[in-house]
Every structure is written in C-alpha cells, then in structure tokens.
PLY file of the C-alpha trace (Angstrom):
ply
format ascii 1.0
element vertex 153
property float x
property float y
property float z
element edge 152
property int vertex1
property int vertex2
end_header
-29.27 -0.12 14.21
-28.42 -0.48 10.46
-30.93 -1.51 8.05
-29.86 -2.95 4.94
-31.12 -1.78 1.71
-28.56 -3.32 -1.33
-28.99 0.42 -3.20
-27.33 2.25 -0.34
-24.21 -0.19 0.05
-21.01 1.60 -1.51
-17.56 0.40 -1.78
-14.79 3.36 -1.92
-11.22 4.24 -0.93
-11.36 5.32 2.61
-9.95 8.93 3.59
-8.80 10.74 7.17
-12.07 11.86 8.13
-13.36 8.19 8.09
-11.05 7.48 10.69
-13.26 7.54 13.61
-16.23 5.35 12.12
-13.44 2.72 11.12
-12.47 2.63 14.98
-15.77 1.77 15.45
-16.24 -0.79 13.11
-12.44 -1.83 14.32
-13.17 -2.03 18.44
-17.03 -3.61 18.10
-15.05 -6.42 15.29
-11.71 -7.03 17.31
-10.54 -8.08 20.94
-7.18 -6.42 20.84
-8.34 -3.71 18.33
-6.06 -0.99 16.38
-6.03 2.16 17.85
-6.98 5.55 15.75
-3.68 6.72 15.97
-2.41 3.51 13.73
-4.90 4.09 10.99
-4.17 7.67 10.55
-0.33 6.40 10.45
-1.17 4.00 7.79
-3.47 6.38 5.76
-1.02 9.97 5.81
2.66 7.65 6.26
2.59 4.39 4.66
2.65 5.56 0.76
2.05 0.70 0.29
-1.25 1.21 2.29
-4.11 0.99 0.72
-7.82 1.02 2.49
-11.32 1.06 1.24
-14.83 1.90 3.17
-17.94 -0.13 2.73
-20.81 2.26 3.56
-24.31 1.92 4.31
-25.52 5.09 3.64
-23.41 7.40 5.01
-22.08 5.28 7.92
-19.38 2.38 7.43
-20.40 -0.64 8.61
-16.94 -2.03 7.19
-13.59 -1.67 5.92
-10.34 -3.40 4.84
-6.55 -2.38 4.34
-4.04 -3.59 2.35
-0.38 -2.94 1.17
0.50 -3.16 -2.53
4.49 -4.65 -2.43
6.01 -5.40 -5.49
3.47 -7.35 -7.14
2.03 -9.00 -3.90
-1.31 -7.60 -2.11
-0.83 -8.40 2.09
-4.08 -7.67 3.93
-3.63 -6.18 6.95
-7.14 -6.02 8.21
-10.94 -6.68 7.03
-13.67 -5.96 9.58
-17.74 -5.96 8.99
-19.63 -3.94 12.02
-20.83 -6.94 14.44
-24.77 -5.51 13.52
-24.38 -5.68 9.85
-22.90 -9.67 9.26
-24.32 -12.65 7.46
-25.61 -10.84 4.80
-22.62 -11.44 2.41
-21.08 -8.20 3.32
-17.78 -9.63 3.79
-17.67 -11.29 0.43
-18.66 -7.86 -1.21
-15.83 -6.60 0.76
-12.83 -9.05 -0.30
-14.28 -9.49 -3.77
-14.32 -5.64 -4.04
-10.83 -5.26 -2.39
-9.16 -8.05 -4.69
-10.41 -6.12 -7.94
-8.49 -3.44 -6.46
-5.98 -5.11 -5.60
-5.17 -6.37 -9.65
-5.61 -2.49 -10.81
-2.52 -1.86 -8.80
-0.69 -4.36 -10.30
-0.78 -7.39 -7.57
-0.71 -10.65 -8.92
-1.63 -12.50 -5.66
-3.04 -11.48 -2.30
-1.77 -13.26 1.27
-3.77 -12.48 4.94
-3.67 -14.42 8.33
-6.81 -15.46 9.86
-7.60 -17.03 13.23
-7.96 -20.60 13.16
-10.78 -20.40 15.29
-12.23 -17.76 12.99
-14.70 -20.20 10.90
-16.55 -18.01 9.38
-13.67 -15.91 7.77
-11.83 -19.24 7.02
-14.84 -20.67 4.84
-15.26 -17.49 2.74
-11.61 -17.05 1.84
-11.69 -20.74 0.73
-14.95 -19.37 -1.36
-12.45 -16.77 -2.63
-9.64 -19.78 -3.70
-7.62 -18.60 -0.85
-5.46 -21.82 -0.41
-3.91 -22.50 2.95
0.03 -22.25 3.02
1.53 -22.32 6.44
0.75 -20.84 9.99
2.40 -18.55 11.99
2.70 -19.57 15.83
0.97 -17.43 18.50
0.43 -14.96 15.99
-2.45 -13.41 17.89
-3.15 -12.29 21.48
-6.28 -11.91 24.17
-6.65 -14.90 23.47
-3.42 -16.51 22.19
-3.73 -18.42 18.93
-1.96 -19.73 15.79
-2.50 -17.26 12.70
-3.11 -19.19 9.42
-1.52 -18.00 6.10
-3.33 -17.54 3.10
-2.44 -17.05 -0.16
-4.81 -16.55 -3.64
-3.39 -16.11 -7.18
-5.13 -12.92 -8.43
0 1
1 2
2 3
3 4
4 5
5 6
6 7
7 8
8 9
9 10
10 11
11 12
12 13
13 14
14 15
15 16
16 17
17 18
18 19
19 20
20 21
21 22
22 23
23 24
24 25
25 26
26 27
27 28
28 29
29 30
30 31
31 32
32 33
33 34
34 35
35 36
36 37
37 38
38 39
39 40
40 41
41 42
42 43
43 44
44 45
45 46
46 47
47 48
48 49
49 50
50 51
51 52
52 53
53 54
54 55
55 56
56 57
57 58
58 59
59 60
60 61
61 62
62 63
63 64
64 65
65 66
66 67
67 68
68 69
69 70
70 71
71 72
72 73
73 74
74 75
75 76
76 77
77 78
78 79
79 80
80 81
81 82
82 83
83 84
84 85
85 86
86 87
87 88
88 89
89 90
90 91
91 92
92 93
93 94
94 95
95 96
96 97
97 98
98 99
99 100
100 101
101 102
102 103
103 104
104 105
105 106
106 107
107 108
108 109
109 110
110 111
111 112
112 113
113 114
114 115
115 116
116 117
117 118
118 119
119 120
120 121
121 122
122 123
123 124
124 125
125 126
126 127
127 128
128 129
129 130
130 131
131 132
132 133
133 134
134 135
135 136
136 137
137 138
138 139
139 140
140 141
141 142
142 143
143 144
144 145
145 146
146 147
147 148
148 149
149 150
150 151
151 152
C-alpha cells in the first residue's frame, strides 16, 4: 500500500482535518485504540497538547502527541501505520518530536511503553530514554504493566 520514497516523508504539526487518517494510523497501531472524538478534544480543547503528522505523500502513515507542562514534555501517544514499520520511521518520528519538544521550552520528555513492546523499548533506549519506574496494569486488552521513561532533553 505505501511505498517509501525518503523525498516524500514530511514531519509537521498535525491539524483537524487530519483527524480521520490519524484514526487510521491509531486503530491499525493499537488494540484498545483512541477514538476520533478524543483527538479532536485534544487538538481544539487541550491548549498543553501538542501533535505532529508524519506524511508520506499526502497520507500519514504516523503521528505522535504530546503535552508541554511546565518544562516537562509527557507523550501521550506515537503510532507508525502497521504497513510502513522497520524502516526507521519511528526514530524519525521521536527524534523529530523531541526537537520540538526543546523549542517549547521542555527540558525532559517522560512516555509509558508496554513491556512487551520490544521494539519501542529498544529505540527509546537508542534515544537515552532511561527506565524509571512502572506503573501496574497500566494497560488493557491485554492487561500489562506500563514502563516509565524518562530522557533529559
């Protein structure tokens, strides 16, 4: 479905009319996805949100949201289209999402991850995301322990 050509990848600040291809990218990434409804909440309501589009042409084959608090970045989600991973899209993603987080002002950056989720756990190591606690039966379908991460910006 997508093919991958490095000159059409762009990285930008996602808007309301992306909503729908987000969902996409959300409920093909996630077993207990977000629903529409929540990302237009957190793109029109929540003046700490901030989220970013990666595109592929003109279709997003990722995104990832985060809220600027004090001087703290928390990731609420990052999500790469099933079709388009292990091609280093993810790192582009968080590499390009941490720049943005320092123009606001953040001086570090915190997420939880699935401890199952290997993949995602070795690249935010990549990043110097350092493991600092976990958070019990954090996640559902199935149930698992979230770990926290935190990286000095």
């Amino acid at each position: 479905m997508f093919g991958l050509d490095d000159k059409q990848i762009n990285f930008r600040k996602a808007t309301i009319d992306d909503v729908n291809q987000i969902w996409l990218v959300e409920r093909a990434s996630f077993p207990t996805p977000w629903t529409k409804e929540a990302f237009i909440k957190e793109l029109t309501d929540n003046r700490l949100a901030h989220y970013f589009v990666l595109e592929l042409g003109n279709q997003i084959i990722g995104y990832a949201g985060m809220w600027i608090i004090l001087d703290e970045a928390h990731i609420t989600n990052v999500a790469i289209h099933p079709e388009t991973r292990g091609r280093k899209l993810g790192e582009l993603l968080m590499r390009n999402l941490m720049t943005m987080a320092k123009l606001f002002g953040a001086k570090k950056m915190t997420l939880e991850v699935r401890e199952s989720n290997r993949i995602a756990l070795n690249l935010y190591c990549k990043l110097d995301f350092k493991r600092q606690g976990i958070r019990k039966k954090y996640y559902t379908n199935p149930i698992e322990d979230a770990i926290i991460m935190w990286v000095k910006l």
